[in-house]
N, C-alpha and C positions, 0 to 999 in steps of 0.2 A: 504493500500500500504506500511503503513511504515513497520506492521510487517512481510510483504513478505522481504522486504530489509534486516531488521536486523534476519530473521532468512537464509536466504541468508549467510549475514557475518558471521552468525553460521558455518553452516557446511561448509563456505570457511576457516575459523580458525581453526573447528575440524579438517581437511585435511591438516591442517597448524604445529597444533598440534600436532597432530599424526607424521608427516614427523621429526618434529621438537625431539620427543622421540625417533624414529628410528634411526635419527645423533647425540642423543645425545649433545645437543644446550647447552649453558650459564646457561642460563635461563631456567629452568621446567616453561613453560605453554607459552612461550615467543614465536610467533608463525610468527611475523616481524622483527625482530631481533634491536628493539627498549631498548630490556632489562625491561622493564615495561610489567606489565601483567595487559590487563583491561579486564573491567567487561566482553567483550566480548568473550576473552579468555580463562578466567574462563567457560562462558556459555558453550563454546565450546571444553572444559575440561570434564565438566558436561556432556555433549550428547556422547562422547568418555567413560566414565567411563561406562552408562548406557549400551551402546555397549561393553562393556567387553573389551575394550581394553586399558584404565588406571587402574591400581589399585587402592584402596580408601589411598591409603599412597600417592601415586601421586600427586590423586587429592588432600588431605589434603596440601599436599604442595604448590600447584599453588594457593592454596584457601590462604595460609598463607604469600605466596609470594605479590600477589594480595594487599593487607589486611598491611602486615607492609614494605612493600619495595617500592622503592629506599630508604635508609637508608644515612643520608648523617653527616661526622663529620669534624675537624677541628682538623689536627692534630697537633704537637707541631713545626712543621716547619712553621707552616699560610696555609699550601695546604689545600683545600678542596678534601675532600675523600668520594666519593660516593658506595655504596656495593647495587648490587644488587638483592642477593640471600641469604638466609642463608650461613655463613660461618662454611663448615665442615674441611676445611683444612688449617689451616696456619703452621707456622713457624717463629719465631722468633731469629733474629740473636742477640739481648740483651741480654744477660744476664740479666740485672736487669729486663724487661716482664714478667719472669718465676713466679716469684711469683707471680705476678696481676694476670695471666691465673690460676694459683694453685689455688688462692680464690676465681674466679668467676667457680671452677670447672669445670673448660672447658679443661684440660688436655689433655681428648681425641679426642679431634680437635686439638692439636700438629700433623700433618701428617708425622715431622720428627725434629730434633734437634740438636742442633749442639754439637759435641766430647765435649766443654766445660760445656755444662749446664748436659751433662750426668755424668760430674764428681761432678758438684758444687750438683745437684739434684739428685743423683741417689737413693737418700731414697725416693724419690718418689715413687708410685707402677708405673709401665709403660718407666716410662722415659729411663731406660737404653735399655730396647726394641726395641724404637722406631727407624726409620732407622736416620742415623748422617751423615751430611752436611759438616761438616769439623769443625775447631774450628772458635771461633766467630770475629776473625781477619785475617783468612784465609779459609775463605768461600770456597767448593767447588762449585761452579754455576750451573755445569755442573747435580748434582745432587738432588739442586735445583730445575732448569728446570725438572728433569723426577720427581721430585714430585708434581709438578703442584698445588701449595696454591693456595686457593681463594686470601688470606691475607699472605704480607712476613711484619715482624717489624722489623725496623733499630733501634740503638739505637742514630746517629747522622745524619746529613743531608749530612757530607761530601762527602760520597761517593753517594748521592742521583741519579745522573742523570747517574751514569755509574749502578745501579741496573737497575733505570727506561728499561733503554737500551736494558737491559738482560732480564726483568720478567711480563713488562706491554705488550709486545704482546702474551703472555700466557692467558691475562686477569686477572693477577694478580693484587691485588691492595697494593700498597706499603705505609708504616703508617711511622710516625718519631714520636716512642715515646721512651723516655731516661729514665724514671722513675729515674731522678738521683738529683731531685732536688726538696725541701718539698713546696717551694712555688707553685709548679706547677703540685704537684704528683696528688691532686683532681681531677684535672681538665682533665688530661692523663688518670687516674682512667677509670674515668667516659666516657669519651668517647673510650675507649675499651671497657667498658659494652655497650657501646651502640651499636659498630657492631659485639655483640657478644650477643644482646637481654638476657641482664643481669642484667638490672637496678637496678634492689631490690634487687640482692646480694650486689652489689656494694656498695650502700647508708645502706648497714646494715652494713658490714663492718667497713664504714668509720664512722658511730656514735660509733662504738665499738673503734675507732682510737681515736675519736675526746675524747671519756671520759675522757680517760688515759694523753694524752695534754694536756685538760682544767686542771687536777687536778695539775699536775706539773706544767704551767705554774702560774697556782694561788697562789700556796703555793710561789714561786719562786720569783715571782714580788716582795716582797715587801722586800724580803731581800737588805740591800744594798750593801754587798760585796760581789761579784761575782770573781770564783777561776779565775786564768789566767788557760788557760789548751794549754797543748803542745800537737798535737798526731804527731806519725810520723807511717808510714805502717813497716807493720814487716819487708817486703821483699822489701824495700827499704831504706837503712838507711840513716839519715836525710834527709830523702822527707815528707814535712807536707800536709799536705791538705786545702788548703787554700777557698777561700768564694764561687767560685764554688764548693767544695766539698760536695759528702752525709753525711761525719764527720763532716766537719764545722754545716752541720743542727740540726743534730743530739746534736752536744754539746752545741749549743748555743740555745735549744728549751730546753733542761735540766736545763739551767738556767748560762753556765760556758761561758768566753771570750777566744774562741780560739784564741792566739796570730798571730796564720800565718792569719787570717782573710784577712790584710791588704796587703797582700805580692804581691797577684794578685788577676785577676777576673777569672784567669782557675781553673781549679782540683787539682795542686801542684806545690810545689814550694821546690830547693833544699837548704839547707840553713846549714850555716856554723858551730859547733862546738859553736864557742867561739859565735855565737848570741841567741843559747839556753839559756848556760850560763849567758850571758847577760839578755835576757829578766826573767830568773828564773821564770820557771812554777811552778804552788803549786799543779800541778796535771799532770801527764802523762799520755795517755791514746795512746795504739797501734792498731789500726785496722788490724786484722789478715784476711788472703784470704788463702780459703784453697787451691784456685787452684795454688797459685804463691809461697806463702814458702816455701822454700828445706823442713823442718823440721815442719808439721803439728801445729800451736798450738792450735786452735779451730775445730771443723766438729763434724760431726753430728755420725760419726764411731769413735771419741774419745771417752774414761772412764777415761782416766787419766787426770790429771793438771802436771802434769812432765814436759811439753814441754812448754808449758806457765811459770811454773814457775824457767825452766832451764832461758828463754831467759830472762825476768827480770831481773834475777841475772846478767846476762853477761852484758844485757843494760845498766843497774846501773851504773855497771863499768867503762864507756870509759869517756874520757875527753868531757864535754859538759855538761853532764847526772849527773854525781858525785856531781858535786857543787849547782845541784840548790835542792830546799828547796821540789821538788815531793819526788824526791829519800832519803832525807835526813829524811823527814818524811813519807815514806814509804807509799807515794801514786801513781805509778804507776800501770796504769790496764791495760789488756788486755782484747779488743772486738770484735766481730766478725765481718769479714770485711761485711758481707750481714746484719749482724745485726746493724753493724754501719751505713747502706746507708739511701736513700732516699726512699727507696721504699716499699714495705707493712712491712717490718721485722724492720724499722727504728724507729717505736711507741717502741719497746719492747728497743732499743739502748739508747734511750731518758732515758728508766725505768732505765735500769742500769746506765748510766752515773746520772741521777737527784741522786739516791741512794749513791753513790761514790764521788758526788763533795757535797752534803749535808747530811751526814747519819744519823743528830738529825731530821730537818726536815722531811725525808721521811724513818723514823724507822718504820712504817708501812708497807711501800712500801716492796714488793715480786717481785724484776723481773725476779725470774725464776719461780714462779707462772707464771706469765703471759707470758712467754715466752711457758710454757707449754700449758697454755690456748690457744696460736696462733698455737702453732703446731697442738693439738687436734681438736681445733675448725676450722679453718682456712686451712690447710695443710692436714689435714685428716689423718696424720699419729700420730705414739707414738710418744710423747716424750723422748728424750734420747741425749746425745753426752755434749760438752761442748763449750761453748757460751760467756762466761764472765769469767776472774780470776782476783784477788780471787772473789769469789761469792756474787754474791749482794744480797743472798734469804733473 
């Protein structure tokens, strides 16, 4: 009797099944709209394929569905995020996401992108292609919505419940990852590998991360003086980056005491002239963004150092800048502002800053070596443009 009942629920699923590919459902093989696929589903997937009416890529999928789904993560706001299909389409409004998706080679499940990352990324293959959402602080929605992500990525929670509003009765699922900050980059890391069934890219990556840190940090410990380091952004004059910052991580994981550390717990802080002065850095370091300076000085479509080494000189110069002991003994550098972040490119920021605030220590160290190593390996593209001046190779 039983197996009259469960093969009953077969061909009541198959017919369920089948209805369910004809509308085009959430879910491949999902045949009560539970979003979970069970074994019965699957059976009744099976009897439908053998009748010619799934294909074996179909059925491959209801069988994988079945097999690794509901998929469930914890994303950087405390939400729990549940994915119940393979994820073939998202989008990301972060900026700083772009690259975690470049290293878990998932590019082409970007289904579109926003105007900023096609500028920041456009050495990417694909990226400027793809269709563009507006810029990453003026979202168009409207064209969001007709691109219909499995997955959209914020990079902050502020705006969390007016996206919700917008993009979870599409069935969207919406993620809060910032990738803006080194204590917490792992752990973001890795749960975008997770609903992007990536795991062993991920954890390959990060031991290639982790080598490059443990060596710096070791050599570093046991020095006892450690540089003060000032940075301030190109395209903001006197704005530091303070203890939330990806610069603050980056310099202080190199081994240097960024002074604005203390200023606040956000991203920056504007600060006076005469307290530069005052505090005298022994090192300056500028985080350059190629999307925001009038005047390019790092990117990846640069060959010169002209523009880096124009703005130095003029930096030098103002009152603030002139008197302290960076400029006087001609240690201000210029970094990349993606290379100075928190995010996959921020190991290679580490290399150059440890080189530039210690260069007897790490006279070994190559960090445009290894800057080439992360393009190549990592980004999939050539190496080429400029990154750091003067050159930490």
């Amino acid at each position: 009797m039983r197996w009259k009942i469960f093969a009953l629920m077969i061909v009541c699923a198959s017919l369920m099944v089948g209805l369910a590919f004809a509308q085009v459902t959430d879910v491949p093989g999902d045949s009560n709209g539970d979003k979970i696929v069970s074994a019965e589903e699957v059976a009744a997937a099976e009897k439908l394929a053998k009748e010619g009416k799934l294909s074996a890529d179909e059925l491959q999928e209801i069988k994988h569905i079945h097999e690794k789904y509901p998929i469930n993560i914890t994303d950087s706001a405390g939400r729990e995020v549940t994915i119940y299909k393979p994820v073939k389409r998202m989008i990301s409004q972060g900026t700083w996401a772009y690259e975690p998706i470049f290293v878990l080679k998932a590019q082409d499940r970007l289904s579109a992108v926003t105007n900023t990352a096609q500028r920041v990324y456009g050495f990417v293959p694909g990226i400027k292609e793809k269709p563009a959402v507006g810029e990453y602080r003026e979202i168009d929605y409207e064209k969001v919505i007709e691109n219909r992500p499995d997955v959209y990525i914020i990079g902050s929670n502020k705006t969390l419940s007016d996206i919700e509003e917008k993009l979870e009765p599409l069935g969207t699922a919406i993620v809060v990852f910032p990738f803006s900050n080194m204590k917490t980059f792992d752990k973001e890391f890795r749960a975008l590998a997770r609903l992007l069934e990536e795991d062993e890219k991920v954890e390959e990556y990060l031991a290639w991360r982790e080598g490059y840190l443990k060596e710096i940090q070791e050599k570093t410990a046991d020095i006892a003086h450690k540089p003060r380091v000032y940075n301030e952004y190109s395209d903001m004059a006197w704005t530091t980056g303070t203890s939330g910052s990806g610069i603050n991580d980056v310099i202080t994981l190199a081994g240097g005491l960024n002074i604005g550390n203390a200023l606040n717990k956000s991203n920056s802080a504007e600060v006076a002239p005469e307290w530069v002065m005052t505090q005298n850095p022994e090192v300056i370091v500028i985080p350059a963004f190629f999307d925001f300076a009038p005047t390019d000085l790092t990117g990846y479509h640069l060959d010169s150092t002209d523009n880096a080494r124009k703005f130095i000189e003029e930096a030098s110069s103002r009152t603030g800048w002139k008197e302290t002991d960076a400029v006087k003994n001609i240690r201000v550098f210029v970094l990349d502002g993606e290379t100075g972040s928190a995010s996959c490119r921020g190991v290679v920021g580490v290399c150059y800053c440890a080189k530039w605030f210690y260069p007897e220590a790490f006279k070994d160290l190559d960090p445009d070596a290894i800057n080439r190593e992360y393009f190549e390996k990592w980004l999939g593209v050539p190496y080429k443009g400029i990154w750091g001046y003067p050159s930490a190779g």
